[in-house]
N, C-alpha and C positions, 0 to 999 in steps of 0.2 A: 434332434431328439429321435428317438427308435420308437420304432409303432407302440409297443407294452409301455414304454414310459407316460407315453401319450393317455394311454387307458387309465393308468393308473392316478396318474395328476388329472385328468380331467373330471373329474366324480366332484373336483371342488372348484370347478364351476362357479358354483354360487357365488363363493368369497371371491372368486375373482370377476363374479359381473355377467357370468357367459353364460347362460342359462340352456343352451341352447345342449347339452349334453345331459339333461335331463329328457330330453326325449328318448335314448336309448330305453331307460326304462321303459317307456311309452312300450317303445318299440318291441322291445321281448315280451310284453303282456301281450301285445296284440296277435304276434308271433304265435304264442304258447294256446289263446284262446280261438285263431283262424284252425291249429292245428288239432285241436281236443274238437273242436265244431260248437262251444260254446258260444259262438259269436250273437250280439245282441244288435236292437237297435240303436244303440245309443252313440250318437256321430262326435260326443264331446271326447272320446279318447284319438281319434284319427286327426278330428280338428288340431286338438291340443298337439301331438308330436310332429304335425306338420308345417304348426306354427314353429313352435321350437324349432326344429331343423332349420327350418328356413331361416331364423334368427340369426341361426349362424354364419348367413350370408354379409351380412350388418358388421362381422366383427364387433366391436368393440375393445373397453379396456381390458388388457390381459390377452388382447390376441391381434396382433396386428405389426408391423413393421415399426413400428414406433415403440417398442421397447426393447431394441437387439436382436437378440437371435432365437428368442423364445420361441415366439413365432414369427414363420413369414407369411402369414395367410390361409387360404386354402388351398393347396393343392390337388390332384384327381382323385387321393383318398379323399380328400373331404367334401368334394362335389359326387363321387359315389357313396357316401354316407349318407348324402341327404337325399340322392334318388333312392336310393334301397327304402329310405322310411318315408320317403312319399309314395314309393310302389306300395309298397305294404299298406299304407292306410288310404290307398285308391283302392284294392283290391279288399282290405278289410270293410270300408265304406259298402261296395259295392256288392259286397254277397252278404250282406245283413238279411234275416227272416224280415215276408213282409210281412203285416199288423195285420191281426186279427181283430177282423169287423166283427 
């Protein structure tokens, strides 16, 4: 498959099982609000696209060797997909304002 094929088909995730492509949204919110400097406390969006990605290490159905030639797995786009959004939600975690006492 060709990288844009990949983009395109992947958005339906869901139906396929793979949830784990739901963290790009994660990922360009957090993107859009580290860059605007709205960034808050709240650790449940970095959590969540971290988990996600990582998901996608798990495979499952609809992505794995076990169905042809759909997929064969991860290759080094897909292990630099999931470092880029765990960099990002280390570094979005990590410059959070601290609370005001």
């Amino acid at each position: 498959m060709m990288g844009f094929q990949v983009l395109f088909m992947g958005w339906l995730g869901i139906i396929g099982l793979q949830p784990a492509w739901f963290a790009n949204i994660l990922y360009f919110l957090m993107i859009y609000r580290v860059a605007r400097g709205t960034n808050n406390r709240n650790l449940l969006m970095p959590g969540a696209a971290s988990f996600l990605a990582s998901a996608g290490l798990a495979g499952g159905p609809g992505c794995g060797p076990d169905i042809g030639n759909l997929s064969l797995g991860l290759s080094a786009g897909g292990y630099l997909w999931i470092a880029a959004i765990l960099v990002v939600s280390a570094y979005y975690a990590a410059n959070r304002p601290a609370p005001a006492w």
